[in-house]
ZADO-1210 file (C-alpha; in nm, 4 decimals, padded with zeros to 6 digits):
<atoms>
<atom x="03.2488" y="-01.1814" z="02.0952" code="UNK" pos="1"/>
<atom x="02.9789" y="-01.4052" z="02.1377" code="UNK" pos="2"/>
<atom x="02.6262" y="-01.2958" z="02.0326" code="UNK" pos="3"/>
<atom x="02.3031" y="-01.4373" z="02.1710" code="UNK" pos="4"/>
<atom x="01.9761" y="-01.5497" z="01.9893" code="UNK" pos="5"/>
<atom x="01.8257" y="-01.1698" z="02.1061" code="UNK" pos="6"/>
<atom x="02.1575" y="-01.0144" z="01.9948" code="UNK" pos="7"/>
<atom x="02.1753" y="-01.1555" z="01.6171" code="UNK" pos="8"/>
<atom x="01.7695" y="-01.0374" z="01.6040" code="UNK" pos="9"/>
<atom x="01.8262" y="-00.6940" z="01.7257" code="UNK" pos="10"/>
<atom x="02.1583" y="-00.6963" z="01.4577" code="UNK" pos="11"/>
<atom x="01.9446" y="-00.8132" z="01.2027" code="UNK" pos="12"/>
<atom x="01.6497" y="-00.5845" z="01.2310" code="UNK" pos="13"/>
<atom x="01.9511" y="-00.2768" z="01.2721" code="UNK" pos="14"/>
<atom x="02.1179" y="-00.3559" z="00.8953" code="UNK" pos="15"/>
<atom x="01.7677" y="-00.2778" z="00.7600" code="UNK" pos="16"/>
<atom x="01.6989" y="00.0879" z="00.6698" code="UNK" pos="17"/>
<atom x="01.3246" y="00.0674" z="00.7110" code="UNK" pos="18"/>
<atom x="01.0717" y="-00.1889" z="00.8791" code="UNK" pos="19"/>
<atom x="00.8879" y="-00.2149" z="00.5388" code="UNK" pos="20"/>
<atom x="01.2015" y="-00.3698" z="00.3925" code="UNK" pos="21"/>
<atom x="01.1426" y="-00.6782" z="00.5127" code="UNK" pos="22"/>
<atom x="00.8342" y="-00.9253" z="00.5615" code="UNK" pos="23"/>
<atom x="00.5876" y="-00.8292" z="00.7809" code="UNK" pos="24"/>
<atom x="00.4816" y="-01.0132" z="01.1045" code="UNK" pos="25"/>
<atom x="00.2232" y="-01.2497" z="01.0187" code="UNK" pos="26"/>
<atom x="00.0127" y="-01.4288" z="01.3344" code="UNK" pos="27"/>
<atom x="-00.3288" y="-01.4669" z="01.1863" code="UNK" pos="28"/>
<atom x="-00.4515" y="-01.8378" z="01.1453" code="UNK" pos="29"/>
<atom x="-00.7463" y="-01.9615" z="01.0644" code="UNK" pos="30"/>
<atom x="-00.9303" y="-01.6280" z="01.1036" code="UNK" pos="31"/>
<atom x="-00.7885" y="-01.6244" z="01.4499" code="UNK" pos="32"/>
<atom x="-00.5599" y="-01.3023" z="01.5507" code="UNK" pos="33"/>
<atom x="-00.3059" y="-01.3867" z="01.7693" code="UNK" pos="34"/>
<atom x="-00.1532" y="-01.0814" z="01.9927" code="UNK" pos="35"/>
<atom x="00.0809" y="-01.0045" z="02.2663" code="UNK" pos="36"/>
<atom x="00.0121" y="-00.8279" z="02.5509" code="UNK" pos="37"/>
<atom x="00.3034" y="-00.5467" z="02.5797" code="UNK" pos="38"/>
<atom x="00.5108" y="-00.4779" z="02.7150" code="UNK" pos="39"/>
<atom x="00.3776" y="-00.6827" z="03.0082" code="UNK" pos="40"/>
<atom x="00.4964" y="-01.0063" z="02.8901" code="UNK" pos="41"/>
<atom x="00.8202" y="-00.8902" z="02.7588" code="UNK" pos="42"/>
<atom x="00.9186" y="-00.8706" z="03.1651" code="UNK" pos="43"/>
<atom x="01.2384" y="-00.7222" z="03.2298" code="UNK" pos="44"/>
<atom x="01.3168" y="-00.6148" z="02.8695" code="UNK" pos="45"/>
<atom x="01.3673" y="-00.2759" z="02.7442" code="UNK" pos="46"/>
<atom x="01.0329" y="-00.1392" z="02.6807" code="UNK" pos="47"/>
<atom x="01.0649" y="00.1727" z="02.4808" code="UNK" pos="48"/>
<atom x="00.7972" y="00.1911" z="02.1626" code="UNK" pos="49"/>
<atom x="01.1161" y="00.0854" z="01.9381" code="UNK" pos="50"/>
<atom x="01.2265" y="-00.2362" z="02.1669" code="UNK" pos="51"/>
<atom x="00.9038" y="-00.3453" z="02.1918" code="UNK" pos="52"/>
<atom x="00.8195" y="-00.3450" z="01.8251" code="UNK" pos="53"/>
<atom x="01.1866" y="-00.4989" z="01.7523" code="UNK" pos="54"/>
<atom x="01.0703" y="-00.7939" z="01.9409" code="UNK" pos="55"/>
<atom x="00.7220" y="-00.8499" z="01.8288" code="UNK" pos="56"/>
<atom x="00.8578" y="-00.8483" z="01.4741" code="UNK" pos="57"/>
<atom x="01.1069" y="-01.1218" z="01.6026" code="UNK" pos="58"/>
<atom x="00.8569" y="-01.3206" z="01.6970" code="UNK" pos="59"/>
<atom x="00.6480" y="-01.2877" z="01.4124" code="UNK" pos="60"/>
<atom x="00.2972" y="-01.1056" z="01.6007" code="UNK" pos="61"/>
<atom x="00.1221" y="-00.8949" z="01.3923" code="UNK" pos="62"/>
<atom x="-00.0945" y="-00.7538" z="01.6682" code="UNK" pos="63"/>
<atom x="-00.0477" y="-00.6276" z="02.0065" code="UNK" pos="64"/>
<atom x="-00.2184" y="-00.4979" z="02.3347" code="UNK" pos="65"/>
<atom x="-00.0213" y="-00.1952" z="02.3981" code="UNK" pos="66"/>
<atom x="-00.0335" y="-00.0074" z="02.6985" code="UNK" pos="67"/>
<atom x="-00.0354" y="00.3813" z="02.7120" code="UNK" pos="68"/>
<atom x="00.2923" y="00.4320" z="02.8490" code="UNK" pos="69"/>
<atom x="00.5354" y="00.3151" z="02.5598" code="UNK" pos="70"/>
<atom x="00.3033" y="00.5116" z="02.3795" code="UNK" pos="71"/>
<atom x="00.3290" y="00.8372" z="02.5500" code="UNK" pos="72"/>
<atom x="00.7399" y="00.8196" z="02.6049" code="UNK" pos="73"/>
<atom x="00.7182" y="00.7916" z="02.2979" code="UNK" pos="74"/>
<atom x="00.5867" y="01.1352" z="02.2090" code="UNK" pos="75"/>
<atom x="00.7541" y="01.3168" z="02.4559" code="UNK" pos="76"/>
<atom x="00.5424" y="01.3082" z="02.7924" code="UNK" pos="77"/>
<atom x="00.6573" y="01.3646" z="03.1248" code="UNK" pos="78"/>
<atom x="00.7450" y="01.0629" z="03.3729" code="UNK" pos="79"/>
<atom x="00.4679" y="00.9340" z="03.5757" code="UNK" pos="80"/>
<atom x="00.5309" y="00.8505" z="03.9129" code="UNK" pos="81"/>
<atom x="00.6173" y="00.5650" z="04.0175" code="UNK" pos="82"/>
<atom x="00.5556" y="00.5365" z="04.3930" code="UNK" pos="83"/>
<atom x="00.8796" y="00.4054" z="04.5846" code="UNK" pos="84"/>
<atom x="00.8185" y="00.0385" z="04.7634" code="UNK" pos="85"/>
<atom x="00.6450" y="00.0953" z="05.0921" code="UNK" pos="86"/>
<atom x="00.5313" y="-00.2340" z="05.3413" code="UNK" pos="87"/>
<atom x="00.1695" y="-00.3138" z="05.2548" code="UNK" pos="88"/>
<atom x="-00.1090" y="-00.0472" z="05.1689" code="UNK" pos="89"/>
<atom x="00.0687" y="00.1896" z="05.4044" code="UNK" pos="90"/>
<atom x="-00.0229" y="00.5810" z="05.2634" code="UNK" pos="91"/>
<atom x="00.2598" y="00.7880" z="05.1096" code="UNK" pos="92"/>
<atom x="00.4614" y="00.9841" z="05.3106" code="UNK" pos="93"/>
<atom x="00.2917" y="01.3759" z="05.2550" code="UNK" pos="94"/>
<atom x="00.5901" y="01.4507" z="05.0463" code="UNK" pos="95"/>
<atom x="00.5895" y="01.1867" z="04.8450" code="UNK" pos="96"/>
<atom x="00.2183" y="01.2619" z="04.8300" code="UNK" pos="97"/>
<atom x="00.2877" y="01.5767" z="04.7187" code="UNK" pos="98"/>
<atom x="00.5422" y="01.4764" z="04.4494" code="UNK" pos="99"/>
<atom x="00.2992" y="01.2618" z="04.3116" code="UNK" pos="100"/>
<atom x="00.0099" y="01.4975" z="04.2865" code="UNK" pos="101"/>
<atom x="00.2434" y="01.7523" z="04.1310" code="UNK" pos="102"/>
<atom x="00.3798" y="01.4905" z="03.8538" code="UNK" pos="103"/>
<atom x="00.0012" y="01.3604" z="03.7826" code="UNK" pos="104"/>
<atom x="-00.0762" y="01.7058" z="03.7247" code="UNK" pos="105"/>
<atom x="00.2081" y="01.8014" z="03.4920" code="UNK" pos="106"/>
<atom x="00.1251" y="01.4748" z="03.2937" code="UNK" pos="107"/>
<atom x="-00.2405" y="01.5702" z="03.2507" code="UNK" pos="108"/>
<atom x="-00.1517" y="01.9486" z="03.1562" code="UNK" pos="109"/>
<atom x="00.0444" y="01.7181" z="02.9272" code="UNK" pos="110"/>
<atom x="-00.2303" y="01.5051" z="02.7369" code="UNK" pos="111"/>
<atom x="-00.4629" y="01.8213" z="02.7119" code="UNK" pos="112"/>
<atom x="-00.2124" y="02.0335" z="02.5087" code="UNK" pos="113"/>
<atom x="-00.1583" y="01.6873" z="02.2582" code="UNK" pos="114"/>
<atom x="-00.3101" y="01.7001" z="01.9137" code="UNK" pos="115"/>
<atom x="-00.3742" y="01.3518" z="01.7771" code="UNK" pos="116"/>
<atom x="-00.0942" y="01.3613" z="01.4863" code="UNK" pos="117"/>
<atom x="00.1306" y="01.2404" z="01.7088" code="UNK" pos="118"/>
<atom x="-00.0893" y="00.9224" z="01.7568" code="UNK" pos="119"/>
<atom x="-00.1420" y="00.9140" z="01.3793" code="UNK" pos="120"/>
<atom x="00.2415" y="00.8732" z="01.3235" code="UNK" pos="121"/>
<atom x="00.2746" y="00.6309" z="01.6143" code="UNK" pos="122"/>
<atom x="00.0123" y="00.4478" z="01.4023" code="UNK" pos="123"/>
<atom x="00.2109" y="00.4268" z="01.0835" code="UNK" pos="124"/>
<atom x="00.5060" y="00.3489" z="01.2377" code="UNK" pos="125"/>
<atom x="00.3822" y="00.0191" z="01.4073" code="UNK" pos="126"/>
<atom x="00.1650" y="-00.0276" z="01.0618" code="UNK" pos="127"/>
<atom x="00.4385" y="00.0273" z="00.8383" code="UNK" pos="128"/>
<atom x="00.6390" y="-00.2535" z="01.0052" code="UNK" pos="129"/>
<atom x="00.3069" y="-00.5035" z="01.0048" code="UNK" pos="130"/>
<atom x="00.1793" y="-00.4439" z="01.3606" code="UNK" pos="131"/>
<atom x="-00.1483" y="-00.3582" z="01.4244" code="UNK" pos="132"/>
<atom x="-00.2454" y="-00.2120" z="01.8141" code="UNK" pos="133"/>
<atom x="-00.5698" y="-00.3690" z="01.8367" code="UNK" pos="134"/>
<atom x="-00.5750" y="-00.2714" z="02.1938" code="UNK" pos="135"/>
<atom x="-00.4783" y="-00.0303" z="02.4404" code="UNK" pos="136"/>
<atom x="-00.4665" y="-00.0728" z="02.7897" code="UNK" pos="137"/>
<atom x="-00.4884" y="00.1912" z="03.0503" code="UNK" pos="138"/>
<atom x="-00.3995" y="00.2182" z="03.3967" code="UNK" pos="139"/>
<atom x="-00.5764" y="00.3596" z="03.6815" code="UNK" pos="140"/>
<atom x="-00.7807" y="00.5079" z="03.3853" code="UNK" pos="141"/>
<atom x="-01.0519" y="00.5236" z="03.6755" code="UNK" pos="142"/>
<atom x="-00.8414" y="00.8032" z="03.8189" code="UNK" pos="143"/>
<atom x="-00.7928" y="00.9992" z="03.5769" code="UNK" pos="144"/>
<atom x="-01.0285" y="01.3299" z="03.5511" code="UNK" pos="145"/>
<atom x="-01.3138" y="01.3321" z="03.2569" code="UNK" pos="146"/>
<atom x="-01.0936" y="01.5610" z="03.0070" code="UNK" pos="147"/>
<atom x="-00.8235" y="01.2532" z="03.0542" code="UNK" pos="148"/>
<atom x="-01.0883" y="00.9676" z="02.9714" code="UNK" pos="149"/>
<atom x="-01.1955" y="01.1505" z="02.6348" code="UNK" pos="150"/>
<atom x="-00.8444" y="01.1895" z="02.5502" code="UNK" pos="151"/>
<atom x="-00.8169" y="00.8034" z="02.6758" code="UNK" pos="152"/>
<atom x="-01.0663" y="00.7039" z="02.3775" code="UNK" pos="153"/>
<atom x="-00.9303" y="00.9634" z="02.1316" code="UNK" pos="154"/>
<atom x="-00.5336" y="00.8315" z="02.1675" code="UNK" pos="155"/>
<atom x="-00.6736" y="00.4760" z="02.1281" code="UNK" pos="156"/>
<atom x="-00.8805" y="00.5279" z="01.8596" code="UNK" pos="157"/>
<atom x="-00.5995" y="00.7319" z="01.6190" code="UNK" pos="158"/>
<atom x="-00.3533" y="00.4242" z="01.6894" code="UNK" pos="159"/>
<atom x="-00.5753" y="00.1971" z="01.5025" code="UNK" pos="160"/>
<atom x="-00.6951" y="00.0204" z="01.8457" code="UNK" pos="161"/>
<atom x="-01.0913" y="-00.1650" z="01.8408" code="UNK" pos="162"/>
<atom x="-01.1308" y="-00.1143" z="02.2185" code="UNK" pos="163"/>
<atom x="-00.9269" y="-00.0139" z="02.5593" code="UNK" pos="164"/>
<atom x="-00.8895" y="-00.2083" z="02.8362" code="UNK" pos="165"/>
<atom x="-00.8417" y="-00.2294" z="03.2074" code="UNK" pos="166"/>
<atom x="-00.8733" y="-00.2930" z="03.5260" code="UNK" pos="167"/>
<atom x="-01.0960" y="-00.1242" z="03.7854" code="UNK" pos="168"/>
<atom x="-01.3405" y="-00.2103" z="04.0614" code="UNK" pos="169"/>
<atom x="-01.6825" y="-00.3438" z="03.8921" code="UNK" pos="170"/>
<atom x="-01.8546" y="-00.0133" z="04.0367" code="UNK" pos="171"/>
<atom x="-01.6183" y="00.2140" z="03.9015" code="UNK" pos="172"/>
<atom x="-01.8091" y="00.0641" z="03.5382" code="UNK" pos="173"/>
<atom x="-02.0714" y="00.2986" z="03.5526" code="UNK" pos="174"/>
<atom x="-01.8487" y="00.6135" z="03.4863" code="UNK" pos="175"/>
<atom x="-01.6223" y="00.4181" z="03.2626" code="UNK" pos="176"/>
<atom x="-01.9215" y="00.2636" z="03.0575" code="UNK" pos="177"/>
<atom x="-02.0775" y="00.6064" z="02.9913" code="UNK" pos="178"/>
<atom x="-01.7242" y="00.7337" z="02.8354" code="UNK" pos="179"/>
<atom x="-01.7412" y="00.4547" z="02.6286" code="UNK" pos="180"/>
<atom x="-02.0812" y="00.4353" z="02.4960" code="UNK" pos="181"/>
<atom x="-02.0169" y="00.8640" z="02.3882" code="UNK" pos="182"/>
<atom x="-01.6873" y="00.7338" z="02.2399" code="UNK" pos="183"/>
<atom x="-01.8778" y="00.4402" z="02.0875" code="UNK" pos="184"/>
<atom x="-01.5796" y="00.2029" z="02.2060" code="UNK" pos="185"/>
<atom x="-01.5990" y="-00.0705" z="02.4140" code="UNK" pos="186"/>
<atom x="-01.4253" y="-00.1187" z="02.7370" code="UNK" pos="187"/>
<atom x="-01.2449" y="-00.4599" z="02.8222" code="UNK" pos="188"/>
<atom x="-01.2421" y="-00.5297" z="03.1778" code="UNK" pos="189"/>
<atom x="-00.9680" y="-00.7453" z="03.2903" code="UNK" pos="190"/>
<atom x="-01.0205" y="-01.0310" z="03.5583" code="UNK" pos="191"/>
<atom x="-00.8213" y="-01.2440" z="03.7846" code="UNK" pos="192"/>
<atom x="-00.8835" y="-01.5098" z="04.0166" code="UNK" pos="193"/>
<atom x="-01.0741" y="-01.3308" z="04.3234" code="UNK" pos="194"/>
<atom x="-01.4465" y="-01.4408" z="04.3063" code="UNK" pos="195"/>
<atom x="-01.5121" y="-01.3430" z="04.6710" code="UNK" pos="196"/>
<atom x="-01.4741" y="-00.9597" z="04.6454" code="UNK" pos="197"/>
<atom x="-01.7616" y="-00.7767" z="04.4679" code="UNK" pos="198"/>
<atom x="-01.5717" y="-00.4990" z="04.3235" code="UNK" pos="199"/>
<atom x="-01.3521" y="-00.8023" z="04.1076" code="UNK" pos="200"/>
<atom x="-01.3561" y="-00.9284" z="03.8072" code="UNK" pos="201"/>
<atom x="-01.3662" y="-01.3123" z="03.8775" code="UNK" pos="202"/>
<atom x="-01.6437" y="-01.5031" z="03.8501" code="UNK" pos="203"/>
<atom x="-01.9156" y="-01.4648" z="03.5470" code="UNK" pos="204"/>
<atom x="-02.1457" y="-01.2337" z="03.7783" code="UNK" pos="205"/>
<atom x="-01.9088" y="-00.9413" z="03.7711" code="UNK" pos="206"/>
<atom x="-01.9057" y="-00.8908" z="03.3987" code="UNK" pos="207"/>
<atom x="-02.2887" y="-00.9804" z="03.3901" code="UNK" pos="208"/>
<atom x="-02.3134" y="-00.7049" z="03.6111" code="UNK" pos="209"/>
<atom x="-02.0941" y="-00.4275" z="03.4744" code="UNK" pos="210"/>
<atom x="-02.2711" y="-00.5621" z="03.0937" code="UNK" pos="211"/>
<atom x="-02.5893" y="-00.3666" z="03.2732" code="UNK" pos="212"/>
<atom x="-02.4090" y="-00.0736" z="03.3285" code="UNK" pos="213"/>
<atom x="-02.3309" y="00.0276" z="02.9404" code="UNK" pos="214"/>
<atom x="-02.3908" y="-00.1283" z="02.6061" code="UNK" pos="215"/>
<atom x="-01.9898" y="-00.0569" z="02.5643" code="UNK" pos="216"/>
<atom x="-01.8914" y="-00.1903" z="02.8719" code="UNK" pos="217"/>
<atom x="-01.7249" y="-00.5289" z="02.7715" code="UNK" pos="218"/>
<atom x="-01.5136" y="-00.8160" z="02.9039" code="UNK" pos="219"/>
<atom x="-01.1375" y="-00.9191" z="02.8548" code="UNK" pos="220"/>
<atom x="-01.1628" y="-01.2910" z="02.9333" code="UNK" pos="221"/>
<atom x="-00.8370" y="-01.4452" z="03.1050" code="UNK" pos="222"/>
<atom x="-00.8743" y="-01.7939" z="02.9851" code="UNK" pos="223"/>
<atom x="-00.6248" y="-01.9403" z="03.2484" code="UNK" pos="224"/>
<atom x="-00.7619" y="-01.7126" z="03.5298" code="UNK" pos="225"/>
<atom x="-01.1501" y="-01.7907" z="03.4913" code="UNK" pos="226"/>
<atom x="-01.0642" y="-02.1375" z="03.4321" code="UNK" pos="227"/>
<atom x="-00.8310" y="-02.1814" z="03.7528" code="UNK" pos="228"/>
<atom x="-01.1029" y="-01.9291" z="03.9593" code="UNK" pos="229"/>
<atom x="-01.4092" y="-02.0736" z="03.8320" code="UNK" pos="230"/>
<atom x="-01.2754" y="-02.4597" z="03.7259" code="UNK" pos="231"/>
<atom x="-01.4521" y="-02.4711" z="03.4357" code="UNK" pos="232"/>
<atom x="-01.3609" y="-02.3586" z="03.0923" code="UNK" pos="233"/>
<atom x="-01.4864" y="-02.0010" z="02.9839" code="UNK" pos="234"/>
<atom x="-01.5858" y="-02.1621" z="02.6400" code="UNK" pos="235"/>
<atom x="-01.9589" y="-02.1258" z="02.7373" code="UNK" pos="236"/>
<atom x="-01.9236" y="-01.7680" z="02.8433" code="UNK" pos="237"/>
<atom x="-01.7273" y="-01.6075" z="02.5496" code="UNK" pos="238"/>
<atom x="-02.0208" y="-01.8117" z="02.3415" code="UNK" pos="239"/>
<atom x="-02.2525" y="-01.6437" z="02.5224" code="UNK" pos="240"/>
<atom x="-02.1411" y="-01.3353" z="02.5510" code="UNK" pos="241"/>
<atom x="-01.8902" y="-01.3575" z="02.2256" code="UNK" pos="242"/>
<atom x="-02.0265" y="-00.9614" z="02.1597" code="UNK" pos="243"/>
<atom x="-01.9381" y="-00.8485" z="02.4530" code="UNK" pos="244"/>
<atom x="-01.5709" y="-00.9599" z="02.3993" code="UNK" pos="245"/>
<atom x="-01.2804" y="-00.7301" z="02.3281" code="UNK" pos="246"/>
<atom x="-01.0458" y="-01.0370" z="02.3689" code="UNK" pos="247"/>
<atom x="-00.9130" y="-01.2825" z="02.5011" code="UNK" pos="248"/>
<atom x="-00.5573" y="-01.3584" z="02.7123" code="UNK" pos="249"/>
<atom x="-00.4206" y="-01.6832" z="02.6313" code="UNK" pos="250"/>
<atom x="-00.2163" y="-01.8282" z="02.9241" code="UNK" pos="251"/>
<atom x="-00.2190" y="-02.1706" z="03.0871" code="UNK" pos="252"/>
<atom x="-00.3334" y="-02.2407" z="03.4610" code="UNK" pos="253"/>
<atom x="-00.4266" y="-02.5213" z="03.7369" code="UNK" pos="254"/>
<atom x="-00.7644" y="-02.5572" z="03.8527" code="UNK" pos="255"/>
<atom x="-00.8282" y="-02.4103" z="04.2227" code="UNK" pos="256"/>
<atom x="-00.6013" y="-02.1088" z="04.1747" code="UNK" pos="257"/>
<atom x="-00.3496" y="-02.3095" z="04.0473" code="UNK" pos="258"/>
<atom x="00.0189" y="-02.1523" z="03.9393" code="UNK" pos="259"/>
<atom x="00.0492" y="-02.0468" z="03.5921" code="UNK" pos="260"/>
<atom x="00.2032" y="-02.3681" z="03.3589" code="UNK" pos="261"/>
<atom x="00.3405" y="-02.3890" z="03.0203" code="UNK" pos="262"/>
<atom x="00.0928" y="-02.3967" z="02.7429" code="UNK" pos="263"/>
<atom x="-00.0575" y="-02.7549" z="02.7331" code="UNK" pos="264"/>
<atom x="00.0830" y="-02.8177" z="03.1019" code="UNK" pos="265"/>
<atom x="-00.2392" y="-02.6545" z="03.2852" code="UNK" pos="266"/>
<atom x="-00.5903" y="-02.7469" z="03.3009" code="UNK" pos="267"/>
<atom x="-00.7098" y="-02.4343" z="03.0193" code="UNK" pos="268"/>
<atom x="-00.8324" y="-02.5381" z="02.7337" code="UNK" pos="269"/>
<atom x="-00.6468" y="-02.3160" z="02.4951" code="UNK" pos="270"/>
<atom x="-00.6913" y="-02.5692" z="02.2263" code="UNK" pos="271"/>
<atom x="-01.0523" y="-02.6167" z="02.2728" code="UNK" pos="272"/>
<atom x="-01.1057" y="-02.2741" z="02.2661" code="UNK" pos="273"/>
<atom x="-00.8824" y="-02.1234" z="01.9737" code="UNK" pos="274"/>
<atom x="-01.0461" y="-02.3508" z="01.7686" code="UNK" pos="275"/>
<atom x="-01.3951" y="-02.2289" z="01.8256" code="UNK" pos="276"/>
<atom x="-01.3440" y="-01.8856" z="01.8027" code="UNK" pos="277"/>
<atom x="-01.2185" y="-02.0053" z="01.4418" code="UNK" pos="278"/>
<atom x="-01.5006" y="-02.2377" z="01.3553" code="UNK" pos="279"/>
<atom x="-01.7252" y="-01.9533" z="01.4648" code="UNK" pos="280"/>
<atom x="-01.5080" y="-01.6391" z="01.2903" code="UNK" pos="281"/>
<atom x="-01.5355" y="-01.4851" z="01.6141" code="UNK" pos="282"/>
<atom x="-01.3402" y="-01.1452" z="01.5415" code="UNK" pos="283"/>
<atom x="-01.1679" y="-01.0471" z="01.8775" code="UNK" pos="284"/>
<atom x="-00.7968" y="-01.1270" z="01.8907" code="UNK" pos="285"/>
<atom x="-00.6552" y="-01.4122" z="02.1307" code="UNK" pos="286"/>
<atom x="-00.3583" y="-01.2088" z="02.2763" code="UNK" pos="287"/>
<atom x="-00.0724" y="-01.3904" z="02.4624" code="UNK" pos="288"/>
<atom x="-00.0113" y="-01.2911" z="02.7915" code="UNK" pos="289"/>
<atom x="00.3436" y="-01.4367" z="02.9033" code="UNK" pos="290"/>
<atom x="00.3376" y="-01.4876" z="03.2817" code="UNK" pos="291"/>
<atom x="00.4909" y="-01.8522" z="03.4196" code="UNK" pos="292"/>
<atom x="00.8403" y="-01.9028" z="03.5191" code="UNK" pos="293"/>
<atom x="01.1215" y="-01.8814" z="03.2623" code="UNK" pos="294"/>
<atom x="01.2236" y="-02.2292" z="03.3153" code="UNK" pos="295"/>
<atom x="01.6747" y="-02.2489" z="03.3813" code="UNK" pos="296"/>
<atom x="01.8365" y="-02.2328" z="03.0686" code="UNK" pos="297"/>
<atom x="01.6051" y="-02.0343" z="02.8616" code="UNK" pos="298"/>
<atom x="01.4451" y="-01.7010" z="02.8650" code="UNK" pos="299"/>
<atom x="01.1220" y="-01.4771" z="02.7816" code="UNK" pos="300"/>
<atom x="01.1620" y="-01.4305" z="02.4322" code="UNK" pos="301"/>
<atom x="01.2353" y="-01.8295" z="02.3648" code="UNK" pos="302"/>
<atom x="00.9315" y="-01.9267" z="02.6154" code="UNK" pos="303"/>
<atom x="00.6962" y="-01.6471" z="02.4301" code="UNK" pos="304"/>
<atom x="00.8013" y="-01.8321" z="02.0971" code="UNK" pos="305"/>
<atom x="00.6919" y="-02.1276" z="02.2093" code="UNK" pos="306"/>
<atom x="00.3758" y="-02.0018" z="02.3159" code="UNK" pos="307"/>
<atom x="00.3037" y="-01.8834" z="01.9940" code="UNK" pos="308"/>
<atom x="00.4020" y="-02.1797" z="01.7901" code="UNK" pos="309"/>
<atom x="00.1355" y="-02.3640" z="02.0708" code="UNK" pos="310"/>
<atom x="-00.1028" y="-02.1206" z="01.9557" code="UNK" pos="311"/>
<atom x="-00.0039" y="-02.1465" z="01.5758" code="UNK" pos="312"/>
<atom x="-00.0105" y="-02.5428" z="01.5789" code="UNK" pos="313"/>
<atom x="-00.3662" y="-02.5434" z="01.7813" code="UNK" pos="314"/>
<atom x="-00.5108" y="-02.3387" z="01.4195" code="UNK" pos="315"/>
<atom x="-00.3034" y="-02.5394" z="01.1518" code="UNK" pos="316"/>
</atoms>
């Protein structure tokens, strides 16, 4: 039988009775913390709690943005729904409509009845083997009712995580921003490349904006998609605002909303600006986010090594 790169890993990693028994992921250079953003950029990989940590351990990441869901499989929670594939923004059928209010509600019923020792053990499991969830990122966390957003900040804070993040419409801040200035945890707000609409996250205004909304509300800086929205480097933001930051996702891009390139192929300056957040011990963590195309002949979890040894040789 022949065995694949992936395959001798996961072998590996399965001969070893405990994660502690071997050495620990270690992706901090020069003061710089250098995540992943999961399972997100581990795209069409299993993606249980277990998978996921098998592979950042492969690749040597000691720190990840996690979202909820691996999370909450994890412990036991009840499916979300996934809505089926419909042409454009066309409503759900009322059945499906109903299906989905019925499953939302079963998964909130859900998170209320949770104390946090599940958390706590999710914790130590992902500590124990040498990664730390420095973030968690929610979905739709907008939606959710008020009891859900406490529970939100409460889930993230047992797993060891320094702030949440998202992605919502820039009003949608003000609720958000008061959750997290009572949880005393600040909010990352995602952006992409859309500087036209005034409920994104594109161009500096938006987080300038939502900053006057809450002393917690705070801004997850896509260095490829503010460079390739705004062509110019966010360098002289993330200075400016460097408090504000919860961190940052390291991809490559082409000015004008260019495609998505290789590290060192685009016009970011991922270089440039790993560098300074080390020369000025900023303390946020650079976190990976995998997105360009898998070039023929290789796959995600070569391309994402390569990514990090671009991130690794821009430190040392």
């Amino acid at each position: 039988m022949n065995f694949t790169r992936r395959d001798l890993g996961r072998l590996a990693l399965a001969t070893i009775p405990a994660a502690r028994a071997f050495a620990k992921p270690d992706s901090k250079w020069a003061g710089v913390q250098i995540g992943l953003n999961v399972p997100y950029s581990l795209r069409g990989l299993p993606d249980s709690a277990d998978d996921i940590l098998r592979d950042m351990i492969q690749l040597n990441l000691g720190a990840a943005e996690l979202r909820l869901q691996p999370i909450e499989k994890f412990l036991g929670a009840p499916k979300p729904y996934v809505a089926p594939p419909r042409a454009g923004r066309l409503p759900l059928s009322p059945e499906k409509e109903t299906e989905r209010v019925a499953a939302n509600e079963e998964l909130r019923k859900w998170r209320l009845a949770q104390s946090m020792e599940g958390f706590k053990r999710f914790r130590q499991k992902y500590e124990d083997a040498g990664v730390l969830i420095e973030i968690v990122k929610f979905d739709n966390i907008d939606r959710f009712t008020d009891d859900e957003i406490d529970y939100c900040f409460q889930a993230a804070k047992t797993v060891g995580a320094k702030a949440i993040s998202c992605e919502i419409p820039l009003s949608h801040t003000k609720r958000l921003g008061a959750f997290a200035e009572k949880h005393k945890m600040l909010v990352g707000y995602h952006g992409h490349t859309n500087v036209t609409d005034p409920e994104a996250f594109g161009k500096p205004e938006s987080w300038e904006t939502a900053f006057t909304y809450s002393k917690y509300n705070g801004a997850n800086i896509d260095l490829g998609h503010f460079t390739a929205a705004n062509n110019v480097s966010p360098a002289a933001f993330i200075e400016k605002y460097r408090d504000r930051i919860t961190h940052v996702h390291i991809k490559d891009k082409k000015m004008n909303n260019g495609p998505n390139m290789p590290f060192g192929q685009g016009d970011t300056d991922i270089r440039g600006i790993l560098q300074m957040m080390s020369k000025r011990r900023y303390p946020f963590q650079g976190t990976i986010e995998f997105e360009y195309t898998v070039p023929e002949g290789s796959d995600v979890m070569t391309e994402i090594a390569k990514c990090v040894a671009y991130c690794k040789n821009a430190l040392t």
